[in-house]
N, C-alpha and C positions, 0 to 999 in steps of 0.2 A: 504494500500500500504506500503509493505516495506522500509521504507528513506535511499536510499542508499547513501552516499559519493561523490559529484561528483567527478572523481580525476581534471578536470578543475579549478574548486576554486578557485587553488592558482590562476590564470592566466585568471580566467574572469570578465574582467573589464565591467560592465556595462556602457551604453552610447555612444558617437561619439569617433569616431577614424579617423587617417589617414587624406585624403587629402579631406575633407566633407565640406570644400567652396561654391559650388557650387552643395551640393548637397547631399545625402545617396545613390548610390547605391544597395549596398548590405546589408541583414540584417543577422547576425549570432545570432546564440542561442543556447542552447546545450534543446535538449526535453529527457521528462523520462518515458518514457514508461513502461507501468507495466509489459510486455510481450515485450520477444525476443526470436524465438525458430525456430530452424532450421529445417528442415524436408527434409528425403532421401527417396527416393523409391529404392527398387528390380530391377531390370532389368527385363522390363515388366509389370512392375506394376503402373506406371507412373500415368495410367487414374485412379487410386483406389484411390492412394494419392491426386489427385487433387479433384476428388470429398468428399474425408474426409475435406479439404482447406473448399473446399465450404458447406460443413455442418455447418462446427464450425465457419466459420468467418461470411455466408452471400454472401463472396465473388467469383465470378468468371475468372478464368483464362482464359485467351487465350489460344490458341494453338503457339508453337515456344519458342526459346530461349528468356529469357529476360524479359517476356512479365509478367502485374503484372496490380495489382488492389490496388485502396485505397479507405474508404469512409470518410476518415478524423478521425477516429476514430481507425479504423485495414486496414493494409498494407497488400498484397503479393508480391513478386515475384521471379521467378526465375531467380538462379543466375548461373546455371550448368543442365547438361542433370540430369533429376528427381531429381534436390533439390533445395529447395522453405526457402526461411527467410521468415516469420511472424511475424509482428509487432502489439501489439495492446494495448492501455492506462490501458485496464484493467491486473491485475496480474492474474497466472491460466491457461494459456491457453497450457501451458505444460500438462497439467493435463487433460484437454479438448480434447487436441491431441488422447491422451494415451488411451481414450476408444474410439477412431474412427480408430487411423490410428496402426492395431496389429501387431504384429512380423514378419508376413507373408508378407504385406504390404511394412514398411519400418521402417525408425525409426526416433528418434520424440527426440530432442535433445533441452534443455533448454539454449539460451546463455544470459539470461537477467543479470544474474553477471560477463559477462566478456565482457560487449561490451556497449559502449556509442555513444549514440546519437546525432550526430551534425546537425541544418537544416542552408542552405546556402539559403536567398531568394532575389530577387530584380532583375534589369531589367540588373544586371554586372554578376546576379550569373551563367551563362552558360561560361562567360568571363575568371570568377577568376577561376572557376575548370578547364578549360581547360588549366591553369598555370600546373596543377599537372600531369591532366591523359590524355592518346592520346586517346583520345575517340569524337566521334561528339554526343556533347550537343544539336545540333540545335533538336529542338521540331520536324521536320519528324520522324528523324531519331534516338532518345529518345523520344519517346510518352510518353505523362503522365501516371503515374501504374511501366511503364517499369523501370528494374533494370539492374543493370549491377555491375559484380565484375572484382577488377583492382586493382593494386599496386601504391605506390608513395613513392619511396625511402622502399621499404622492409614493407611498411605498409601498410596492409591487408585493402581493404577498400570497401565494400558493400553500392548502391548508387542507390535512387529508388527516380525517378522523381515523385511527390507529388503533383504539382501545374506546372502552363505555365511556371514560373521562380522559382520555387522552388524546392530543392533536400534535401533528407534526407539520411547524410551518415553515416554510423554504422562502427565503427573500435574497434579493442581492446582496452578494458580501457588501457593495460599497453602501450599504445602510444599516447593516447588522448591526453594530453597535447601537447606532441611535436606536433599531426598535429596539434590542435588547433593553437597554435603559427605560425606552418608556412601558414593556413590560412589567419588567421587574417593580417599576412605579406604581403600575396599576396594582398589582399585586400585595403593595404592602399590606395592605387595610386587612385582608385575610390571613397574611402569613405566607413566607414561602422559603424553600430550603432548594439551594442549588444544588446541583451534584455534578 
């Protein structure tokens, strides 16, 4: 695995934070994934790329906006009509893509150096995100797998529910830090412990 930088660093403090009296709500961490790679389909071509998804990863999509798989290991979902983020610990899967999904298909886009990894988990984390984005977190209406892309102050932020209280969001390294901080901000009032 390549050791990237995290740009976080300077600004992650491991252990308890905020108002954690009575308690941790929420747990933040930043994950690193060896693989982050986008994938587009043609118009038309939609069912081709999703069946290449499920080649290389194992995984299977749904049908619909949004909708996404995990197995704790490799992530999908989609975040737009025919384009799919792919997550997965191992590094390569660019390269994996590239002899499944061909030119005809769609195209197969590496972001693992320009996008960092933040996971929000605990029993406040549908709480504190909803500070940021107008989106409904309740678990109907965000199934686990299910992703969704959204802004929060100009900051690009791609958000695939993981677990019943847990979210995994992918932003630009060159804003990480700032969201990080204004998470970690939101988060006081409840409690929260790094790791």
């Amino acid at each position: 695995m390549v050791d990237r930088q995290s740009p976080l660093e300077p600004e992650l403090r491991l252990g308890s934070h905020g108002n954690f009296e009575n308690g941790i709500d929420v747990i933040l961490s930043e994950t690193s994934p060896g693989s982050i790679v986008q994938l587009a389909a043609w118009p038309g071509e939609e069912k081709m790329l999703m069946a290449g998804i499920r080649a290389v990863t194992g995984l299977a999509l749904p049908d619909g906006a949004g909708g996404g798989s995990s197995d704790g290991v490799k992530s999908v979902f989609g975040f737009a009509p025919g384009k799919f983020t792919v997550v997965d610990e191992a590094e390569g899967l660019d390269a994996a893509f590239a002899k499944v999904i061909t030119p005809a298909i769609g195209t197969v886009t590496d972001l693992s150096h320009g996008r960092t990894a933040i996971r929000i988990a605990g029993p406040k984390a549908e709480w504190v995100l909803a500070k940021f984005f107008a989106i409904d977190f309740a678990l109907p209406a965000f199934p686990v797998g299910a992703g969704r892309s959204t802004v929060h102050h100009d900051v690009f932020a791609q958000i695939q529910r993981t677990g019943a209280d847990q979210f995994d969001i992918y932003v630009f390294r060159s804003f990480a830090r700032s969201f990080w901080k204004a998470l970690c901000h939101a988060a006081d009032e409840v409690g929260y412990e790094v790791v």
